[in-house]
C-alpha positions in Angstrom: 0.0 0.0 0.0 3.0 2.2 1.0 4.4 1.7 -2.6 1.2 2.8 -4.2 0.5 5.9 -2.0 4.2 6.4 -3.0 3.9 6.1 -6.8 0.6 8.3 -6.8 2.0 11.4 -4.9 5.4 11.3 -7.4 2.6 11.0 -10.2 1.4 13.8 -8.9 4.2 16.1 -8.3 6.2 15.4 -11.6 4.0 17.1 -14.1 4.3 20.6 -11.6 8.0 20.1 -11.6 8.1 19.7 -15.4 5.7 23.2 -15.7 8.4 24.9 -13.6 10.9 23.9 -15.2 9.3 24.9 -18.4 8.7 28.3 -16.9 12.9 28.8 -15.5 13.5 28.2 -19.3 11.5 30.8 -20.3 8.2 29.1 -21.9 4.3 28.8 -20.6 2.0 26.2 -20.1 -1.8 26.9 -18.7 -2.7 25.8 -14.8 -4.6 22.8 -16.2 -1.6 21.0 -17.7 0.1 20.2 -13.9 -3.6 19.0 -13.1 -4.9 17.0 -15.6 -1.5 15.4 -16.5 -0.6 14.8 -12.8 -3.9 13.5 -12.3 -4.0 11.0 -15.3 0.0 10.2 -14.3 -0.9 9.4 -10.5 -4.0 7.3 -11.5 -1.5 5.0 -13.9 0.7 4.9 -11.4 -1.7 3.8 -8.7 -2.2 0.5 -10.9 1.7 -0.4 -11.5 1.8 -2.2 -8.4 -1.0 -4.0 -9.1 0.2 -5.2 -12.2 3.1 -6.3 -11.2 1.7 -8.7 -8.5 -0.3 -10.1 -11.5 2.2 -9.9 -13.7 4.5 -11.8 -10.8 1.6 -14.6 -10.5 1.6 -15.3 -14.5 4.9 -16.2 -13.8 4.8 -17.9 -10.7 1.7 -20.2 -12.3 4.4 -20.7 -15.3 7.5 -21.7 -13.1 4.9 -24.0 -11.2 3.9 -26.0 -14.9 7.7 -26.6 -15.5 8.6 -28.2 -12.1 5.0 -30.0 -12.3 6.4 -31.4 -15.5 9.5 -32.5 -14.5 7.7 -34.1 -11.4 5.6 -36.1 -13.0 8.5 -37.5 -15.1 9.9 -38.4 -11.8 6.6 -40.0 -10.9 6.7 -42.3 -13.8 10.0 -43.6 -12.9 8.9 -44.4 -9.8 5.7 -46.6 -11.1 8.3 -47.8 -14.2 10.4 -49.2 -10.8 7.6 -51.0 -9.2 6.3 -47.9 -6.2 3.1 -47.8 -5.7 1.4 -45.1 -6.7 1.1 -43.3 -3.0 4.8 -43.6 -2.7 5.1 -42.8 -6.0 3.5 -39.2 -6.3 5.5 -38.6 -2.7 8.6 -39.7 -3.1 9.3 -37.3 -6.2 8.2 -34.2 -4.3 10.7 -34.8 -1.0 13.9 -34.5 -3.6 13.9 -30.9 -3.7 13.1 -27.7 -1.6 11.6 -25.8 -4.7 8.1 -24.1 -4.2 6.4 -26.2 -6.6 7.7 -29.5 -5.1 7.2 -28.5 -1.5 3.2 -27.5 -2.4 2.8 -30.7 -3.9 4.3 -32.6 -1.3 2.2 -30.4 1.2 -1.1 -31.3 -0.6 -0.1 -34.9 -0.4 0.5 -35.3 3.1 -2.5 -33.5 3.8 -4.5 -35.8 2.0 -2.4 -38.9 3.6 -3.4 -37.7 6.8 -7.1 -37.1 6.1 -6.9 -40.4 4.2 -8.1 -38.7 1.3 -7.3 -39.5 -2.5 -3.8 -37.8 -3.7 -5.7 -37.1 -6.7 -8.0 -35.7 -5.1 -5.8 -33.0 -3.1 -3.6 -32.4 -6.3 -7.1 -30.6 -8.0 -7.6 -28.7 -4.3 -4.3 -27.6 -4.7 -4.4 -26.8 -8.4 -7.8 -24.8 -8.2 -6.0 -22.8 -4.7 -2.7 -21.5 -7.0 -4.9 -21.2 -10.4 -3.2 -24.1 -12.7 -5.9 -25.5 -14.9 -3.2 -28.8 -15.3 -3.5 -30.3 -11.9 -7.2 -30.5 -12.0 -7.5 -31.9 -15.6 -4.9 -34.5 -14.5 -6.5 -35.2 -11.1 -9.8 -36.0 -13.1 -8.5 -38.0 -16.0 -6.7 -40.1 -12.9 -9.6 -40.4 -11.0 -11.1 -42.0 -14.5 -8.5 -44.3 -15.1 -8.6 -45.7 -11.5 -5.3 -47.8 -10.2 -4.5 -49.5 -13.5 -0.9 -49.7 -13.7 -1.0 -49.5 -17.8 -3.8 -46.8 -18.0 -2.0 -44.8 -15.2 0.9 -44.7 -16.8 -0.3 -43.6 -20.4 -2.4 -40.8 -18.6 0.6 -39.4 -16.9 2.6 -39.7 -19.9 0.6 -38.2 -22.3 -0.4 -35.4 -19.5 3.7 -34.6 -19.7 4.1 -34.8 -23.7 1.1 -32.3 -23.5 2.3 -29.9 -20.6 6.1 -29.8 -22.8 4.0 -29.0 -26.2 1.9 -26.0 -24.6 5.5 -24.2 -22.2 7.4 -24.4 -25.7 4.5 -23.0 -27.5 4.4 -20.7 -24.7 7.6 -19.7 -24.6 7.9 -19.0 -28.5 4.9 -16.7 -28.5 6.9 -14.6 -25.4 9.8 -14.6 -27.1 7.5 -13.2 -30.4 5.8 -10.9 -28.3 8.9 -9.7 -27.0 10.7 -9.1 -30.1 7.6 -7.2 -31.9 7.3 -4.8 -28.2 11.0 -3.8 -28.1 10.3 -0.8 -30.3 7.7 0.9 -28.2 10.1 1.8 -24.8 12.5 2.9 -27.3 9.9 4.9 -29.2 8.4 6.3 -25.9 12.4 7.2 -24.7 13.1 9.2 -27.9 9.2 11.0 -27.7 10.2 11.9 -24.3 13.2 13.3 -25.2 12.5 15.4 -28.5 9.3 16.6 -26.2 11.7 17.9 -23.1 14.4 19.5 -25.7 12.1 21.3 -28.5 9.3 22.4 -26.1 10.6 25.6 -24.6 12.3 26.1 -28.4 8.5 26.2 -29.2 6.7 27.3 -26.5 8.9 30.9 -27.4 7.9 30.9 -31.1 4.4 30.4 -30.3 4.8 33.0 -28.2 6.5 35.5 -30.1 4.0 34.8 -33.4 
């Protein structure tokens, strides 16, 4: 809250210190410009924060997918080496002290203790951090009950798919990225053409 009380009083104060320094330089502006501007500047920068925590969560969700795939690979060779499947989907998320593995593992033990189905918790778990995969893989488990053969397709197939959609992912980002570079450097160069001819024009306006 701090940072957002922050950024709207400094959107607030830089269009007045731009109209001064306009004015030291010699040019004019009306009394509506510090106003409007520095009311439209604090407003944007009221949301930033709140972008960022989304824009944080997007990535979080995403960092969660990759180490869900690579957990469920471990998975697999654990049922491939004869676990069963409890010990299976546990014994993968104890290897590591990465957020991903340690929810998981949380969510499992939960569901041990409250003898509840693993599958089960994995959807809770995937519906509480917002990653759609969990709970489609929790169903299509549920489905194909505690079939060695069926289990193991399902959990293979859920990885080939979860592989296919991060690198399709990641080239759109990389796309999007690419085709976006131009507009801070577009919005640097504005800036700067604005802050150097402005006074230059603001005095032949006011001569003519």
């Amino acid at each position: 809250m701090l940072d957002k009380l922050a950024l709207f009083v400094t959107g607030l104060v830089l269009p007045s210190v731009f109209s001064a320094l306009v004015v030291l330089t010699g040019g004019s502006l009306t009394w509506t410009f510090p106003v409007v501007a520095g009311l439209a500047l604090a407003a944007v920068l009221w949301l930033v924060p709140d972008w960022n925590v989304r824009s944080q969560a997007r990535q979080r969700r995403r960092d969660f997918r990759y180490a869900f795939t690579s957990y469920l690979q471990l998975v697999v060779l654990e049922r491939e080496a004869g676990a069963a499947l409890n010990a299976a989907l546990e014994n993968p998320a104890m290897i590591t002290e990465g957020w991903p593995f340690r929810r998981v593992h949380e969510a499992l033990t939960r569901a041990r203790h409250a003898q509840q189905q693993p599958w089960r918790a994995l959807a809770q778990l995937g519906e509480e951090i917002g990653v759609r995969d969990l709970i489609d893989l929790a169903h299509t488990a549920e489905i194909a009950g505690n079939e060695g053969a069926k289990m193991h397709d399902v959990l293979v197939a859920k990885i080939t798919s979860m592989r296919h959609e991060a690198s399709a992912a990641a080239r759109a980002e990389a796309n999007s990225r690419t085709t976006a570079m131009w507009v801070p450097t577009s919005l640097l160069m504005l800036g700067f053409v604005i802050l150097v001819g402005f006074p230059f024009f603001s005095k032949l306006l006011a001569s003519g």
